[in-house]
LUMKOL-574191 format. One record per residue (C-alpha): residue number from 1; residue in three letters; x, y, z. Coordinates in nm, 3 decimals. Last residue first. Layout:
BEGIN
+-----+-----+---------+---------+---------+
!   i !  aa !      px !      py !      pz !
+-----+-----+---------+---------+---------+
! NUM ! ALA !       X !       Y !       Z !
...
+-----+-----+---------+---------+---------+
//
This chain:
BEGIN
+-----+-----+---------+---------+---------+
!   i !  aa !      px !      py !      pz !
+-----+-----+---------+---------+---------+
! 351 ! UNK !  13.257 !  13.833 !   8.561 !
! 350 ! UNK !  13.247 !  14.206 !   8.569 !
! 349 ! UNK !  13.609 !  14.231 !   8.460 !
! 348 ! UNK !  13.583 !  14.342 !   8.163 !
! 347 ! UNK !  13.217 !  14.477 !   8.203 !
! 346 ! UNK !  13.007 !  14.505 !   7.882 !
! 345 ! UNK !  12.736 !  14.742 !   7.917 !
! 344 ! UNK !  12.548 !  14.880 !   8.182 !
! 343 ! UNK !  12.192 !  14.764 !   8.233 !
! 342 ! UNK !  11.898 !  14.874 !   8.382 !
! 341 ! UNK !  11.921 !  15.232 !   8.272 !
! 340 ! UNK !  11.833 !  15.546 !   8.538 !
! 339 ! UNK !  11.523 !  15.713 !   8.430 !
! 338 ! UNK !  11.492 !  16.071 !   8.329 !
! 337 ! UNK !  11.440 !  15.986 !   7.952 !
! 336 ! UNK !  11.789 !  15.766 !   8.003 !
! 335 ! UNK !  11.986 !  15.901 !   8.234 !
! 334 ! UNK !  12.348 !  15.864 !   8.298 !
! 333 ! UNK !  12.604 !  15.965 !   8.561 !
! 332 ! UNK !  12.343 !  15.890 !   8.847 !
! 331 ! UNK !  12.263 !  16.092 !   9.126 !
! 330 ! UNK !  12.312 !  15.964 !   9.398 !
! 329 ! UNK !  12.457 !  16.267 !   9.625 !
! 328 ! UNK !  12.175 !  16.478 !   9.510 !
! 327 ! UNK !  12.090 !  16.616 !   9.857 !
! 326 ! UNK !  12.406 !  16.589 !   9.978 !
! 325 ! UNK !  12.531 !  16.840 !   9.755 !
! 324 ! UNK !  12.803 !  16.779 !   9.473 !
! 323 ! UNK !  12.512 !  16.831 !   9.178 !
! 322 ! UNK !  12.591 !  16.749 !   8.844 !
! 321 ! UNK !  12.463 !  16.943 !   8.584 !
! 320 ! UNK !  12.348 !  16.839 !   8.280 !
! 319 ! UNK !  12.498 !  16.708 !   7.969 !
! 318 ! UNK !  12.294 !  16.686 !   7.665 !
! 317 ! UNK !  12.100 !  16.407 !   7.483 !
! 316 ! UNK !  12.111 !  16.173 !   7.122 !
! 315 ! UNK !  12.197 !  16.438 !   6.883 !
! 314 ! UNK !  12.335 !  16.336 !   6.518 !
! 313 ! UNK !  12.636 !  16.289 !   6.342 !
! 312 ! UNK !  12.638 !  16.202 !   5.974 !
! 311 ! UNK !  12.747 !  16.509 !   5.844 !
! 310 ! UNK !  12.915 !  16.757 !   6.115 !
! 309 ! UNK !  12.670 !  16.924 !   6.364 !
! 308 ! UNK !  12.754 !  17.284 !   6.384 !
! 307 ! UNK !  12.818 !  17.417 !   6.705 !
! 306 ! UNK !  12.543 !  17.623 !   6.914 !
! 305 ! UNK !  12.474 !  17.433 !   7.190 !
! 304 ! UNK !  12.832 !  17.358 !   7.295 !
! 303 ! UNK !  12.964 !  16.995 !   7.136 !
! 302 ! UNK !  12.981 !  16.640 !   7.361 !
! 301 ! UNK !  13.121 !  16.343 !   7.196 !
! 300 ! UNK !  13.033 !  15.975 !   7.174 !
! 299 ! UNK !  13.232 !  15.787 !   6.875 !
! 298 ! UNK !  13.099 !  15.510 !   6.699 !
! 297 ! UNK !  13.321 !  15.191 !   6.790 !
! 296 ! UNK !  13.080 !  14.899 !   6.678 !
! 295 ! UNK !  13.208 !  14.697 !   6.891 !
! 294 ! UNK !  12.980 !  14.837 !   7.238 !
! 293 ! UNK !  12.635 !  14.723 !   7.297 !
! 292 ! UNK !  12.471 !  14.822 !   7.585 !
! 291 ! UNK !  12.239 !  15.103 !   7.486 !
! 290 ! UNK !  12.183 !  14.959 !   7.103 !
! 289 ! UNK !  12.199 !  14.622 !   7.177 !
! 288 ! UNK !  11.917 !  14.668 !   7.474 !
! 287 ! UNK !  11.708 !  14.870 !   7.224 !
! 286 ! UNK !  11.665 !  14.567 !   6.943 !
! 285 ! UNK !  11.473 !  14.380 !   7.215 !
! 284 ! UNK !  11.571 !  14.027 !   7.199 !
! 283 ! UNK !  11.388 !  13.681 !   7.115 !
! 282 ! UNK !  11.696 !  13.554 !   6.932 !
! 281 ! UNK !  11.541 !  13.585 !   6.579 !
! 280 ! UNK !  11.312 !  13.822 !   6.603 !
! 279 ! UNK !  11.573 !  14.064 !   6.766 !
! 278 ! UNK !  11.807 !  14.002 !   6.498 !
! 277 ! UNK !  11.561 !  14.102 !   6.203 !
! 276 ! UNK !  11.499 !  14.420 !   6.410 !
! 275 ! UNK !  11.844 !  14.518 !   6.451 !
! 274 ! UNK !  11.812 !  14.787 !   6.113 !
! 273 ! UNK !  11.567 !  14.927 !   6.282 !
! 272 ! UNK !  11.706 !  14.988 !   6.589 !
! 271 ! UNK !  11.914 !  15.316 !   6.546 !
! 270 ! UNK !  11.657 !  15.479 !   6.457 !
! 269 ! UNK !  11.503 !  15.497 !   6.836 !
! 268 ! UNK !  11.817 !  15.678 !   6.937 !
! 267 ! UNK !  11.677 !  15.980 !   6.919 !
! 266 ! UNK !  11.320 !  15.875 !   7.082 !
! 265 ! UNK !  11.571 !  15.735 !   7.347 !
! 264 ! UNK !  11.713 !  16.075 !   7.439 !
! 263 ! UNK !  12.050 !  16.009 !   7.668 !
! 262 ! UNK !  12.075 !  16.290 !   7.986 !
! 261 ! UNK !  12.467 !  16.268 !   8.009 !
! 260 ! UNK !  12.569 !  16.392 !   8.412 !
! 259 ! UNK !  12.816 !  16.618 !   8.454 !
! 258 ! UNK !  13.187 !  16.585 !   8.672 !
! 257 ! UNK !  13.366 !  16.563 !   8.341 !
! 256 ! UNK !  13.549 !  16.233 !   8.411 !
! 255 ! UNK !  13.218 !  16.113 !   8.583 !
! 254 ! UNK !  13.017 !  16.178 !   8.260 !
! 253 ! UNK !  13.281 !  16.075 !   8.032 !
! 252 ! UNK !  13.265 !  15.707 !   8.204 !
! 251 ! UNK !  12.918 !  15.711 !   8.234 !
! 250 ! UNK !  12.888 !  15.789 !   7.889 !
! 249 ! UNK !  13.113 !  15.447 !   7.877 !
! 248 ! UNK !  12.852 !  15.247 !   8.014 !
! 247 ! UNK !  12.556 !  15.364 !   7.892 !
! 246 ! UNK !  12.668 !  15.347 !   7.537 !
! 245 ! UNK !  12.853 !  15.016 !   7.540 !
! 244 ! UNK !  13.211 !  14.857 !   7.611 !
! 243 ! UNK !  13.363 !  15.028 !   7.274 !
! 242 ! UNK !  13.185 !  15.361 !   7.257 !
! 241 ! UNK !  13.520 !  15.598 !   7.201 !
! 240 ! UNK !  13.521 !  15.900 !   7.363 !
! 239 ! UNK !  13.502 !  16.230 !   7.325 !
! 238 ! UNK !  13.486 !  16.588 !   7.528 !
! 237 ! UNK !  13.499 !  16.939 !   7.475 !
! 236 ! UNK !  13.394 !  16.889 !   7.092 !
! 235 ! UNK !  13.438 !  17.189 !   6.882 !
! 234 ! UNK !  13.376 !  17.171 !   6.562 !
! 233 ! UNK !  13.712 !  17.106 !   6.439 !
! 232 ! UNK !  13.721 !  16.802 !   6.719 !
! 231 ! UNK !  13.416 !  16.662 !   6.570 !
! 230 ! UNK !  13.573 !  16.662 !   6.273 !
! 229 ! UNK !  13.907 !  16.490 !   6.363 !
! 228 ! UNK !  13.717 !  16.213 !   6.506 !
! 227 ! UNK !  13.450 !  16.235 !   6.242 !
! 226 ! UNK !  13.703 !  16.099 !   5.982 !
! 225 ! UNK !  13.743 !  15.758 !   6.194 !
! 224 ! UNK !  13.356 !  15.641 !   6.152 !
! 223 ! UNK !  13.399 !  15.316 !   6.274 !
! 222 ! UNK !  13.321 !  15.054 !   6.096 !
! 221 ! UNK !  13.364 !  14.686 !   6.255 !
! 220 ! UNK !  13.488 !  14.374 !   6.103 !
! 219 ! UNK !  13.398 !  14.061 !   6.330 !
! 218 ! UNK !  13.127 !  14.228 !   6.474 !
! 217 ! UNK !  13.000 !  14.465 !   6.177 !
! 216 ! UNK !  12.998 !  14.129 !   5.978 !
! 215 ! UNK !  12.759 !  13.900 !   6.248 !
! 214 ! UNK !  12.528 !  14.243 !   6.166 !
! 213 ! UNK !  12.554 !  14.222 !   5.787 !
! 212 ! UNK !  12.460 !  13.861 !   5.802 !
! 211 ! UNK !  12.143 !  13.926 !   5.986 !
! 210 ! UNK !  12.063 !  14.204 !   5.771 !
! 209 ! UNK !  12.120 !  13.932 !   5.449 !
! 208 ! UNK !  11.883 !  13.679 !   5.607 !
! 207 ! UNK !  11.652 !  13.966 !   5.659 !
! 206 ! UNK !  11.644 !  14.082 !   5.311 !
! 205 ! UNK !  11.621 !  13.773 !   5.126 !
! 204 ! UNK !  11.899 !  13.552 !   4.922 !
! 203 ! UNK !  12.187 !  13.733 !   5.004 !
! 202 ! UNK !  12.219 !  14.071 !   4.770 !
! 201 ! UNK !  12.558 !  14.056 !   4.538 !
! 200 ! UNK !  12.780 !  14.282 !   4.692 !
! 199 ! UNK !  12.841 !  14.672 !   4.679 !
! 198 ! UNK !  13.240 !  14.754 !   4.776 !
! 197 ! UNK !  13.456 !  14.784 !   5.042 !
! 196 ! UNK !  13.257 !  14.563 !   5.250 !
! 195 ! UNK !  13.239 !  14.274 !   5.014 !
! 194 ! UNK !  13.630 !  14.230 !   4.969 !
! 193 ! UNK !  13.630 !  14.234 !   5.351 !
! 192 ! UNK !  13.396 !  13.907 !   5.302 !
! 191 ! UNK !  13.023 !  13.915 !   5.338 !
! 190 ! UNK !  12.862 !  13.679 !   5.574 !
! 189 ! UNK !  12.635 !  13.471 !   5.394 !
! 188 ! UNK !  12.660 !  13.132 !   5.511 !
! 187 ! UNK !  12.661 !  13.195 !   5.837 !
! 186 ! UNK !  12.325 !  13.041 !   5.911 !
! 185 ! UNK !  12.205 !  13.164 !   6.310 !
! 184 ! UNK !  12.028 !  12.874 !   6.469 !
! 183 ! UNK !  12.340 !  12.775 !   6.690 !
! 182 ! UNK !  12.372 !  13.140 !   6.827 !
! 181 ! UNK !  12.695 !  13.271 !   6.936 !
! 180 ! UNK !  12.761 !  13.413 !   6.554 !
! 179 ! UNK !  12.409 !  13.567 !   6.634 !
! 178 ! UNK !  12.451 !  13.687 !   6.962 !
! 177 ! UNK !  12.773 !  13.865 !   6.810 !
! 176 ! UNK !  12.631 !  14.000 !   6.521 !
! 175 ! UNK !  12.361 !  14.193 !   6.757 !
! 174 ! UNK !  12.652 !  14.341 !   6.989 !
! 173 ! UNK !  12.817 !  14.453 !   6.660 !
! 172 ! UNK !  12.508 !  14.615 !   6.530 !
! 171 ! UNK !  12.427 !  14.762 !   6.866 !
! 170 ! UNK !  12.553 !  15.135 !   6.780 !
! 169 ! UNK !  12.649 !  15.270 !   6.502 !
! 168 ! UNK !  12.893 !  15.593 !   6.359 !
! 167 ! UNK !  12.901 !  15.926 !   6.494 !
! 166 ! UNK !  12.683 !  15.975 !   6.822 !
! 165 ! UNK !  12.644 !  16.336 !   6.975 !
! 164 ! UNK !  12.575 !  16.516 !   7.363 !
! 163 ! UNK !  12.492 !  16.807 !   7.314 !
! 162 ! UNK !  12.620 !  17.079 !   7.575 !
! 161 ! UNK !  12.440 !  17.260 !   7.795 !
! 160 ! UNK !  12.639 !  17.160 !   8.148 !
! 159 ! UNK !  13.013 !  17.128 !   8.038 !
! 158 ! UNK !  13.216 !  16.830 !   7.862 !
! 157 ! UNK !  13.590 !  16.852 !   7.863 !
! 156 ! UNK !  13.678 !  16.532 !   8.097 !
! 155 ! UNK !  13.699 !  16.251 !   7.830 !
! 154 ! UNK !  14.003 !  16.448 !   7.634 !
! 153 ! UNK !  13.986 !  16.596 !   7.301 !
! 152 ! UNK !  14.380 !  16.649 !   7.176 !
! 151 ! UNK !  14.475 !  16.995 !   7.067 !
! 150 ! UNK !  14.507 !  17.110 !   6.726 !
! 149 ! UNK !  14.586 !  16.938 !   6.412 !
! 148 ! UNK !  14.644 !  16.594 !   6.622 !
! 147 ! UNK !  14.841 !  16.295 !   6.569 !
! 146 ! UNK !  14.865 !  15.906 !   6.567 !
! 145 ! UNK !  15.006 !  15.603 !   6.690 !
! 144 ! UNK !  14.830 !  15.310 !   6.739 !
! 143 ! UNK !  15.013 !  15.004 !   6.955 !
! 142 ! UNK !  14.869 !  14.685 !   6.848 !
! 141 ! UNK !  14.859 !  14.361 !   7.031 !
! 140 ! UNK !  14.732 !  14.053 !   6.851 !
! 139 ! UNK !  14.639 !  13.740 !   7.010 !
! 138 ! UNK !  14.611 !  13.346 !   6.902 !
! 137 ! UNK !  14.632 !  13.057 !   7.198 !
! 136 ! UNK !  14.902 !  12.894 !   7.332 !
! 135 ! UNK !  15.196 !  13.149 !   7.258 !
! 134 ! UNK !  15.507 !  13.183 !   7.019 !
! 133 ! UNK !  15.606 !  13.525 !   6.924 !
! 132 ! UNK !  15.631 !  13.733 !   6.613 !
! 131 ! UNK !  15.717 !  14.162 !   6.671 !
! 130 ! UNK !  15.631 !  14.456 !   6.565 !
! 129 ! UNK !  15.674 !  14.716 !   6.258 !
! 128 ! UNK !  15.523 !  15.035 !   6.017 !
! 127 ! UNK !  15.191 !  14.949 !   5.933 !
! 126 ! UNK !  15.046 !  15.243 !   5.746 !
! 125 ! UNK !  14.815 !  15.547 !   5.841 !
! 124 ! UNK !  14.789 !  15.834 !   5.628 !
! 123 ! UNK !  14.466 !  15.728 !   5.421 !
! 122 ! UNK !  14.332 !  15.600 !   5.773 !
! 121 ! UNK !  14.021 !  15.587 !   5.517 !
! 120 ! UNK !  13.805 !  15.281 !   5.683 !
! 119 ! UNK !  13.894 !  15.077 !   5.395 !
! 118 ! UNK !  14.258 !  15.148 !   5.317 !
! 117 ! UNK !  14.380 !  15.081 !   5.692 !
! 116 ! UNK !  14.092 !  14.834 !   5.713 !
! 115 ! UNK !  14.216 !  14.668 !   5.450 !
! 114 ! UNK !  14.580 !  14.658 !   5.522 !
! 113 ! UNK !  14.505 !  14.501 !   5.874 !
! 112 ! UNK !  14.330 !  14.231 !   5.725 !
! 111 ! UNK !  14.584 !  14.178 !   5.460 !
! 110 ! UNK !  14.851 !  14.084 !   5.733 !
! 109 ! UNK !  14.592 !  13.860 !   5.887 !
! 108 ! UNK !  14.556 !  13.706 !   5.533 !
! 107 ! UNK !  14.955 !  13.666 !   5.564 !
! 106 ! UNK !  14.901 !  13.493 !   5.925 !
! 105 ! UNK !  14.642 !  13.204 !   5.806 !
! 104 ! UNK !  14.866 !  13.149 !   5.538 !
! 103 ! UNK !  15.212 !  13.068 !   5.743 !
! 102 ! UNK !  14.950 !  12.800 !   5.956 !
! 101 ! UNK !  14.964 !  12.807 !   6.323 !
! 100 ! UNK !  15.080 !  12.489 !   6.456 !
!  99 ! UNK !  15.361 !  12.719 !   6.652 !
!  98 ! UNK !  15.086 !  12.856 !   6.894 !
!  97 ! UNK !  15.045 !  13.217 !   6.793 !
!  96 ! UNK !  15.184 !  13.554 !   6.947 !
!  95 ! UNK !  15.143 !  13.847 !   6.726 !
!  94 ! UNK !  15.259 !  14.190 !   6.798 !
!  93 ! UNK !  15.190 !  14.523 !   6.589 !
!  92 ! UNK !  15.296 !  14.879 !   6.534 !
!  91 ! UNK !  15.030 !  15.093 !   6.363 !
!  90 ! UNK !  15.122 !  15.415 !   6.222 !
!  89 ! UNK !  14.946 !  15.741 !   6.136 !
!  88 ! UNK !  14.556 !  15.770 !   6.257 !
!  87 ! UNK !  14.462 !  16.144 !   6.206 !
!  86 ! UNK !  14.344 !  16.263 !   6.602 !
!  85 ! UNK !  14.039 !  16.392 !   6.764 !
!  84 ! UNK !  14.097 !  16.200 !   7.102 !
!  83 ! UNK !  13.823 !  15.965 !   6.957 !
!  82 ! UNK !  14.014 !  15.901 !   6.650 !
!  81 ! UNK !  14.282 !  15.757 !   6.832 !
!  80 ! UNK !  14.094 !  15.490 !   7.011 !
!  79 ! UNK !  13.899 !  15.463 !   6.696 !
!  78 ! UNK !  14.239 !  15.341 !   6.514 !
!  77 ! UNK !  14.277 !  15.093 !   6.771 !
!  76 ! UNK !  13.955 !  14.884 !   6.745 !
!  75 ! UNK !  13.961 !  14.916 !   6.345 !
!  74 ! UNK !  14.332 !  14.759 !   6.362 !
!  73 ! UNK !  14.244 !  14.460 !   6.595 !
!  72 ! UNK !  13.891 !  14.375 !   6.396 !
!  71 ! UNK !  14.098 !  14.370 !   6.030 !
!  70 ! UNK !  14.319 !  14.159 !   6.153 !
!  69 ! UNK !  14.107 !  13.952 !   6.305 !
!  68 ! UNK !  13.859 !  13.939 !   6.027 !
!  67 ! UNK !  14.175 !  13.880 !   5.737 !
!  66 ! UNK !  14.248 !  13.576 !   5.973 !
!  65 ! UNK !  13.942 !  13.437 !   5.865 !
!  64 ! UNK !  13.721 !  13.313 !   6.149 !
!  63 ! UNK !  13.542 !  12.972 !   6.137 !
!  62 ! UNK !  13.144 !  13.037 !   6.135 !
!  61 ! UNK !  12.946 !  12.711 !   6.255 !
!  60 ! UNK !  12.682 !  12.947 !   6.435 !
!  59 ! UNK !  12.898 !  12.793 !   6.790 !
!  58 ! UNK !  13.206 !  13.030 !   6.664 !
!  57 ! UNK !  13.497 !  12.880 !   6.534 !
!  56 ! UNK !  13.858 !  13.089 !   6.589 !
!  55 ! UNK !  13.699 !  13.285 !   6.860 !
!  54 ! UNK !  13.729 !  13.647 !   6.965 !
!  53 ! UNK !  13.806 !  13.877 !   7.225 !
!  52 ! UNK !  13.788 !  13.656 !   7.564 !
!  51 ! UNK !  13.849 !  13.289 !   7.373 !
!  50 ! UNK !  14.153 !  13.434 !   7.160 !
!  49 ! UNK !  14.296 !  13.734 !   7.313 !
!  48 ! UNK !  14.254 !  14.069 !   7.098 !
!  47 ! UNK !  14.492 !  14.356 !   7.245 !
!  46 ! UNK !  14.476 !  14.691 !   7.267 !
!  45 ! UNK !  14.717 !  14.989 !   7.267 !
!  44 ! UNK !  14.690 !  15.383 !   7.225 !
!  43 ! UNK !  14.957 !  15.703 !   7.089 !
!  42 ! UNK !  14.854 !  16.028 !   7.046 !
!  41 ! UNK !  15.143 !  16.250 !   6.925 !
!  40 ! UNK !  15.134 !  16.661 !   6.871 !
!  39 ! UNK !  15.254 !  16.798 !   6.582 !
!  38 ! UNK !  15.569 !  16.926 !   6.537 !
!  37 ! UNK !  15.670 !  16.782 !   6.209 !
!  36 ! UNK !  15.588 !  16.405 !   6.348 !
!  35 ! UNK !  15.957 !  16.277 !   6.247 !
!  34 ! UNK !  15.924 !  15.896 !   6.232 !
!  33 ! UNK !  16.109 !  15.604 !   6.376 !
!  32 ! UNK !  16.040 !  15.240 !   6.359 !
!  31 ! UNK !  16.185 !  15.006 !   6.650 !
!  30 ! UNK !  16.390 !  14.704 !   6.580 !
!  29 ! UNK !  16.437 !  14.705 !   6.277 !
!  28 ! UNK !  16.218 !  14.536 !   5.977 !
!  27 ! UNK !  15.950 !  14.718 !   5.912 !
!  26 ! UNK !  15.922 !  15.136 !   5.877 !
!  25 ! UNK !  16.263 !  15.347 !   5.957 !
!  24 ! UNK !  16.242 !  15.758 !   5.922 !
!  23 ! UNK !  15.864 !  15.757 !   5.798 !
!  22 ! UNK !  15.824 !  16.120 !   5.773 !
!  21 ! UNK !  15.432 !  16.170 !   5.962 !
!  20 ! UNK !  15.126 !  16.323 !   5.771 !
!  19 ! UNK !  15.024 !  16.620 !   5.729 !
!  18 ! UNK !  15.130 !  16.644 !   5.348 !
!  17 ! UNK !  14.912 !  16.295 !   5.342 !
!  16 ! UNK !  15.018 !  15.961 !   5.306 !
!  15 ! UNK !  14.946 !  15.833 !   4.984 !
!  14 ! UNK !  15.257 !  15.555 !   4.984 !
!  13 ! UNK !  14.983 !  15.259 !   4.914 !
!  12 ! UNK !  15.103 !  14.954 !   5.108 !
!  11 ! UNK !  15.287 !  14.709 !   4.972 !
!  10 ! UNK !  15.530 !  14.711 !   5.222 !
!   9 ! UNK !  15.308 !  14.546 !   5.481 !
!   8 ! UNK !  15.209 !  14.250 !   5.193 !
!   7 ! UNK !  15.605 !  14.234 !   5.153 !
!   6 ! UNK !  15.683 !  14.210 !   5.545 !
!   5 ! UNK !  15.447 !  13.883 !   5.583 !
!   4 ! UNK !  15.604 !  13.642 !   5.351 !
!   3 ! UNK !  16.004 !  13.735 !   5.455 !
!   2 ! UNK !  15.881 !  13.745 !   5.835 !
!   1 ! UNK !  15.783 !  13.371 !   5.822 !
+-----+-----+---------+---------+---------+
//
């Protein structure tokens, strides 16, 4: 099985950076090894579990590729490193798959993970190793490694004053996955990987194609893995990476920074439009998707007042001050126009 999936991994374009990491051993050992040239290392896991992370046939009709998981596992690791500010370098990966599990099915997970790689421009990432296993069900555990130009952007940074930013999404994955959970929802025209490298034939009317870019964005996210470094250049005191939902993981660098994130709905009102379609659909408003909604893996960051925005990041709120006296014991780690949210966000173990 190795000797058809190792050849698609060593295919990989060889235009790693000057930055970039010496590849001592790649595939095929038991561990790889690489000589970082001083810099400093970031490394992060995750793991997609079939039936909590994904399904193999949704209730739309749609049967996931294995390209889509593979693709989904890498994008979900390489914002992890992205959000501490760093250049993605080397994925490591284990699969464990019931032994029915076709040879095929695991070579166009291979080429998932190479497209993203290529696709989201990790131009000095590559996959360098891991391991086969049996299991019951399908799941894929990557260990990222990457590394920064300066010094790593931690949750805990932010300071009263400063912006609070958004690079990349938010709610489109959230959307595509009501929809792919939705029995009325045609999957017909989902583009392919293929498709979201490059400009694709137009579906056959605007708001079945929207819909079909949204079910997409979940099963292949985007996130914007340049900004990372960029927002560290400019200055960010503290980043994360929105994977369980705006609200809820502000909260999280809220309470790590000991401020509380004052969110600006009229600045986040733009990022409904292109949910709309969805929401008429299921009977949803666009709004909840994009403050609870999570996949996407845009990248929440706090800058001082005066640093320059980098393209296509924009202002959503600023970080207040949060009071330790009794008075203001309460207070909540996130506002929304003042108010405290109804919901959170996705909840691992929230039940």
């Amino acid at each position: 099985m190795l000797r058809r999936i190792l050849p698609i991994f060593a295919a990989q374009p060889a235009g790693r950076s000057q930055e970039g990491p010496r590849v001592v051993e790649g595939p095929g050992d038991d561990a790889a090894v690489y000589d970082l040239a001083g810099r400093l290392a970031v490394l992060s896991t995750d793991t997609q579990t079939q039936g909590e992370d994904h399904l193999l046939r949704w209730p739309c009709g749609h049967r996931t590729r294995g390209a889509e998981l593979g693709w989904k596992s890498a994008a979900q690791n390489l914002a992890d490193l992205a959000a501490m500010g760093a250049d993605p370098l080397s994925l490591v990966i284990s699969l464990s798959f019931p032994g029915t599990t076709a040879v095929d099915f695991l070579e166009d997970m291979a080429r998932g993970y190479v497209a993203a790689i290529r696709t989201l421009g990790a131009d000095a990432c590559s996959v360098d190793g891991g391991d086969l296993g049996g299991a019951g069900e399908l799941s894929a555990t990557v260990a990222a490694l990457g590394a920064c130009r300066g010094m790593p952007v931690r949750r805990d940074g932010a300071r009263p004053g400063d912006v609070v930013v958004l690079a990349g999404t938010l709610g489109r994955a959230a959307a595509g996955l009501d929809l792919l959970l939705h029995e009325d929802f045609d999957p017909g025209d989902i583009p392919t990987e293929e498709d979201t490298a490059h400009a694709r034939p137009g579906a056959r009317d605007a708001d079945r194609r929207a819909l079909a870019d949204l079910a997409a964005t979940q099963l292949r996210p985007c996130p914007p893995l340049g900004a990372g470094p960029a927002l560290a250049g400019a200055g960010a005191r503290a980043m994360i990476d929105v994977s369980d939902g705006l609200v809820r993981d502000a909260g999280r660098l809220a309470r790590a920074s000991g401020v509380q994130v004052r969110l600006d709905s009229p600045a986040l009102s733009g990022l409904r439009a292109d949910l709309e379609p969805a929401g008429r659909l299921l009977g949803r408003d666009p709004m909840d998707w994009v403050l609870t909604g999570g996949e996407d893996h845009g990248l929440l960051a706090c800058l001082p007042p005066q640093a320059p925005l980098p393209p296509g990041v924009r202002a959503i709120g600023s970080c207040r001050k949060n009071h330790s006296d009794e008075e203001h014991r309460d207070d909540p780690p996130v506002t929304l126009d003042g108010g405290v949210p109804e919901h959170l966000g996705w909840d691992h173990f929230g039940g």
